[in-house]
C-alpha distance (Angstrom), angle and dihedral (degrees) to the residues before:
residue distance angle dihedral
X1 . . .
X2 3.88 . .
X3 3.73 121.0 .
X4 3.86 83.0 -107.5
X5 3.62 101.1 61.4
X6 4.08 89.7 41.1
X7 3.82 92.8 49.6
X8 3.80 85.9 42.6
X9 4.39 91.9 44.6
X10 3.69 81.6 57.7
X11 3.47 115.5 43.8
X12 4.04 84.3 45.1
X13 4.00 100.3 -110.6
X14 4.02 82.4 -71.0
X15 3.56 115.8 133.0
X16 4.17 111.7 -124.8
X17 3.88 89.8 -139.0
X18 3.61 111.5 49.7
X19 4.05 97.2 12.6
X20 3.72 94.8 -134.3
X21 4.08 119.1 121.4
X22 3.55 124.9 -86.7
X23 3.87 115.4 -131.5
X24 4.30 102.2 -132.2
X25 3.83 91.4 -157.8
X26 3.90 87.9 55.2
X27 3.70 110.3 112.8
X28 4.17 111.3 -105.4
X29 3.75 89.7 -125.8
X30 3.76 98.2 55.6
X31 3.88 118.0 90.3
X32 3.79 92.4 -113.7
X33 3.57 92.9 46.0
X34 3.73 125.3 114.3
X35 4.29 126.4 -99.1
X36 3.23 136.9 148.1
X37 3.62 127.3 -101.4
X38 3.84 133.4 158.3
X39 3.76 124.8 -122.4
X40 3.72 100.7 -109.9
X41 3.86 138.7 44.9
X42 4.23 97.3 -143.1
X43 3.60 97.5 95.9
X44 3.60 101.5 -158.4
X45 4.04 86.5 60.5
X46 3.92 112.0 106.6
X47 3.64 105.8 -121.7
X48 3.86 139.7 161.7
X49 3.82 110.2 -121.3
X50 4.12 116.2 -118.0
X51 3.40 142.2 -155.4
X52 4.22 115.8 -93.7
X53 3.26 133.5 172.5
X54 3.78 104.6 -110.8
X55 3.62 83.8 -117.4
X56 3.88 106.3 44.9
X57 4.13 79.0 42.0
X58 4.23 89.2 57.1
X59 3.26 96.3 35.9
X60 4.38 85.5 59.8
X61 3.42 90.1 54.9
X62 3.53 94.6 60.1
X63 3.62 95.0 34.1
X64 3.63 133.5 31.9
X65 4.13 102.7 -104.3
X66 3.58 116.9 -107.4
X67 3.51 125.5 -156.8
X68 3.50 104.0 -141.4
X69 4.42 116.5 -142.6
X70 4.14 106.7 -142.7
X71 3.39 121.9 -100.5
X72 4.04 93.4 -126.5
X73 4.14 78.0 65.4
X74 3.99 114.0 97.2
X75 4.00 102.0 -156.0
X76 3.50 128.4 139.2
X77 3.45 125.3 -141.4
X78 3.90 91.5 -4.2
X79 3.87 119.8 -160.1
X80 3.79 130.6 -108.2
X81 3.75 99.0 -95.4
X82 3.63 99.5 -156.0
X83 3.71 90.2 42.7
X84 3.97 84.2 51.8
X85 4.43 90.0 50.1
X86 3.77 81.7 46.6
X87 3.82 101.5 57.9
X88 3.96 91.1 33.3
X89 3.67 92.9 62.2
X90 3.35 97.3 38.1
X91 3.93 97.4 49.7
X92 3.37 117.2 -4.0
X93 3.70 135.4 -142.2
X94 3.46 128.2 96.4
X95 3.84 142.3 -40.2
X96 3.95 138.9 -161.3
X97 3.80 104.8 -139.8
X98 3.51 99.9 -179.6
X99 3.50 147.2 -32.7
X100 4.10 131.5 -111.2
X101 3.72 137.7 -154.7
X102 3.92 100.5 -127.6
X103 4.31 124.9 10.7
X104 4.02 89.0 -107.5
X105 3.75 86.3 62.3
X106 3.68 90.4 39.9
X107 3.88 96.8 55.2
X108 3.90 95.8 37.6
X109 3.93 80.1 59.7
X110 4.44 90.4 48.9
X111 3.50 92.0 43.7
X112 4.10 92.6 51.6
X113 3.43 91.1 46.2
X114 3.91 102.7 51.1
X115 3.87 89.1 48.2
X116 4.08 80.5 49.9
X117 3.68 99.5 39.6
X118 4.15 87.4 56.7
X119 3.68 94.7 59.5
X120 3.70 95.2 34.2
X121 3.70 93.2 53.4
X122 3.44 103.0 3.2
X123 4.17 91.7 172.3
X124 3.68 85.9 57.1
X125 4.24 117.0 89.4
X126 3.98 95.7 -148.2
X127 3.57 119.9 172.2
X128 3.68 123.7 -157.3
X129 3.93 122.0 -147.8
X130 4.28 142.0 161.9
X131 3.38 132.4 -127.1
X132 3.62 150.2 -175.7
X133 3.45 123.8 -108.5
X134 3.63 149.1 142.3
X135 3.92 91.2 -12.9
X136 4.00 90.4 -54.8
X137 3.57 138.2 67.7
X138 4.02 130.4 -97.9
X139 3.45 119.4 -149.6
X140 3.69 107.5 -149.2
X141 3.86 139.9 -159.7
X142 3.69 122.6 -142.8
X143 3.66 137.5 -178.5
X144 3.83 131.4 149.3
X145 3.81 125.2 -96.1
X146 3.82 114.3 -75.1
């Protein structure tokens, strides 16, 4: 196998940017076509290639990648999520993300993002949680010191 199909065996043909799947009969050269990429633009960091589409993966080296929160999601002021992946594996510890009107918001938020946080960095145990605070409700981050 190529390192393309085994990065793209285990990420699950989904792209890391935009989380949607990545069609492995798709020619290379077409914008929804699968490459390789790695998760960061320092190139001294130590990091695991992924699976792009060739245009989410051109589009971050123009750009700095954004991973965008849905728009079913009620969150204000939500947090940089590859920022957040960034600091998590790095240090540790935990992480408000965002904060929510009502707990229902709050834990549709948690539960997206620790089904997102596994394919985004899927070496990194995060857990997502709620809590109260300030008449609203933080959605927090948490992994264990690195």
């Amino acid at each position: 196998m190529t390192l393309l199909d085994d990065v793209a065996e285990r990420d699950g043909w989904r792209c890391w940017v935009c989380d949607e799947p990545v069609d492995p009969d798709m020619s290379v050269n077409d914008p929804r076509g699968p490459s390789v990429d790695s998760r960061t633009a320092d190139r001294k960091a130590k990091v695991t290639e992924r699976l792009a589409h060739r245009g989410c993966n051109t589009r971050k080296g123009a750009v700095q990648a954004v991973i965008a929160w849905p728009d079913h999601l009620y969150v204000v002021e939500p947090a940089p999520l590859i920022a957040v992946a960034e600091r998590l594996e790095r240090k540790g510890g935990r992480e408000v993300v965002g904060r929510c009107p009502t707990k229902q918001d709050a834990q549709d938020a948690a539960d997206w993002l620790a089904d997102r946080f596994s394919r985004l960095a899927p070496g990194l145990p995060v857990t997502a949680a709620v809590e109260p605070g300030g008449g609203q409700f933080l959605v927090v981050l948490a992994t264990s010191r690195r």
